[in-house]
N, CA, C and O of each residue as an XYZ file, in Angstrom:
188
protein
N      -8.848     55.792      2.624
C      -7.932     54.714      2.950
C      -6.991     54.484      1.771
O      -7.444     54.284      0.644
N      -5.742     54.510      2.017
C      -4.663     53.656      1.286
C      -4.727     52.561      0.773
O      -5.269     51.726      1.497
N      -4.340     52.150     -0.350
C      -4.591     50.663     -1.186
C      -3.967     49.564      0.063
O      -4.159     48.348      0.042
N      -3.154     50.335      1.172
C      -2.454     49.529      1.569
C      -2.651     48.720      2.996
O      -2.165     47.752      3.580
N      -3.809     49.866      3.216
C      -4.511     49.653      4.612
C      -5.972     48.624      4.037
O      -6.336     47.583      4.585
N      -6.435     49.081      3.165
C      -7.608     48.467      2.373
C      -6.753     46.677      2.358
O      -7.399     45.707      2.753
N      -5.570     46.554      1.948
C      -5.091     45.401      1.700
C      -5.237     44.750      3.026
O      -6.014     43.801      3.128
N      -4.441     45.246      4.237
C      -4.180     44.718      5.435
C      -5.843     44.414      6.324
O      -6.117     43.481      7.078
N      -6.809     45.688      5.843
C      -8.163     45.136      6.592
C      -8.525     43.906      5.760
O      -9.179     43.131      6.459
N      -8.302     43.363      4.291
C      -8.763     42.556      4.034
C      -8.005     40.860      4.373
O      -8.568     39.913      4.921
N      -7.353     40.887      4.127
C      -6.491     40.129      4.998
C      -6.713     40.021      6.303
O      -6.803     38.833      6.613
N      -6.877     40.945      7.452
C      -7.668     40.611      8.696
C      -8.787     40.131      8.563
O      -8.985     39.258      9.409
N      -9.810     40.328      7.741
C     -10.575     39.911      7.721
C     -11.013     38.363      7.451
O     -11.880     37.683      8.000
N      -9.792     37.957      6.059
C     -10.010     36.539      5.498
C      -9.062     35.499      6.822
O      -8.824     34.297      6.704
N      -8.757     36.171      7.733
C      -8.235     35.424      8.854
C      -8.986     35.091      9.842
O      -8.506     34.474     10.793
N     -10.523     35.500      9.787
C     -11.326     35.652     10.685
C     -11.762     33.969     11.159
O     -11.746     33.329     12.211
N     -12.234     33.641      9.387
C     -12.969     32.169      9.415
C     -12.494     31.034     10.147
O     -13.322     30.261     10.627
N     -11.016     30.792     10.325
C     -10.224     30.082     10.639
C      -9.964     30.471     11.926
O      -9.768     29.455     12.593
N      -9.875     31.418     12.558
C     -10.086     31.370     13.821
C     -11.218     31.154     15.025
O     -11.120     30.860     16.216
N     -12.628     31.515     13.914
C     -13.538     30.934     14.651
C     -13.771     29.886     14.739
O     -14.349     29.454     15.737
N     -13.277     28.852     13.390
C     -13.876     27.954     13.448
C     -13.106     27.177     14.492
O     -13.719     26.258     15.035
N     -11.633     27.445     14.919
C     -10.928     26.826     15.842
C     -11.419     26.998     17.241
O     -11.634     26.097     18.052
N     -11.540     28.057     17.379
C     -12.135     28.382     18.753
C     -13.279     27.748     19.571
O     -13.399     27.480     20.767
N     -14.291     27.567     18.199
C     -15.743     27.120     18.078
C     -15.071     25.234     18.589
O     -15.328     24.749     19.691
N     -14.456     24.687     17.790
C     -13.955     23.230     17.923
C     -13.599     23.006     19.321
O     -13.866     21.983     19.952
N     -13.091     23.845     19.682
C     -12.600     23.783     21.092
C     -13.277     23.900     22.594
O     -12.973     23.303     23.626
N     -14.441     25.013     22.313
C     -15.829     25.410     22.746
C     -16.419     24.344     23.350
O     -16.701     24.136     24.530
N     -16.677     23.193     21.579
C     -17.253     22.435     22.040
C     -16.659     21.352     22.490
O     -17.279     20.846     23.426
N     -15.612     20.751     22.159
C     -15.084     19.868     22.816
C     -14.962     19.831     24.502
O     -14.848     18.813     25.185
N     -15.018     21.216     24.978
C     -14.858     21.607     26.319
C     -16.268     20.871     26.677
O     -16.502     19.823     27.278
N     -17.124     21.853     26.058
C     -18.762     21.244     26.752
C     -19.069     19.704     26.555
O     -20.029     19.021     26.912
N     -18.288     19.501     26.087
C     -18.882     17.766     25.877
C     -18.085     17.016     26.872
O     -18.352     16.083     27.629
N     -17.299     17.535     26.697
C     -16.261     17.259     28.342
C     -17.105     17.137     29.360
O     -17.393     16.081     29.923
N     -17.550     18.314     29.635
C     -18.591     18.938     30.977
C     -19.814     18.055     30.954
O     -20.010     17.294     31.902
N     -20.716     18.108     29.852
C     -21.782     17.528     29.926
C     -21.731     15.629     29.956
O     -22.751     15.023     30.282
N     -20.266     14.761     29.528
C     -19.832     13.509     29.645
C     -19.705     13.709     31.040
O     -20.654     13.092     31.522
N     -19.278     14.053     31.640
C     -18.749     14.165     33.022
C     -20.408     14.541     33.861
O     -20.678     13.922     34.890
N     -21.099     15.260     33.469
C     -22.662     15.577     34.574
C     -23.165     14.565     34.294
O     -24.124     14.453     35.058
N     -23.071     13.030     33.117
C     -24.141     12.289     32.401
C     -23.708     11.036     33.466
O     -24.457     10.291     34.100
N     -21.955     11.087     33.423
C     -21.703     10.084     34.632
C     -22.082     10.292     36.028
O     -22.842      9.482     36.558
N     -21.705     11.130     36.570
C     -22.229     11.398     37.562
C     -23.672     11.242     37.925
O     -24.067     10.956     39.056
N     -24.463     11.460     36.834
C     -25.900     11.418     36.934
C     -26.110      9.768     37.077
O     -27.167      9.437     37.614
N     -25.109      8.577     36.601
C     -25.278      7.448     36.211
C     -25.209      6.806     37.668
O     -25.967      5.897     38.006
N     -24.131      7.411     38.594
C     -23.516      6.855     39.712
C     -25.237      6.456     40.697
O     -25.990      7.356     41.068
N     -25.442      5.328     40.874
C     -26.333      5.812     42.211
C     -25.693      6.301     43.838
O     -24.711      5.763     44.349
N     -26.313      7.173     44.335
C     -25.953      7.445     45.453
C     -26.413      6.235     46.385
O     -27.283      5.375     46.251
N     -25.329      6.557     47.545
C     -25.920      5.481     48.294
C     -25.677      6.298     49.597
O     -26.015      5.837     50.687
């Protein structure tokens, strides 16, 4: 490998953290969505 490709995988790489961790934030915000929403529903009595 080239100093220059060695540069660019590392750089992909230090871009990694920050995208998971966004993704991950979002993940969960979704499921808490979902699971607020099954907790009400669970609250409703049927009639």
């Amino acid at each position: 490998m080239t100093s220059e490709e060695i540069l660019t995988v590392s750089k992909l790489i230090s871009a990694h953290p920050p995208v998971i961790i966004g993704t991950l934030s979002i993940f969960m915000y979704i499921r808490g969505k979902i699971l607020e929403a099954q907790r009400d529903s669970a609250d409703t009595p049927m009639i």
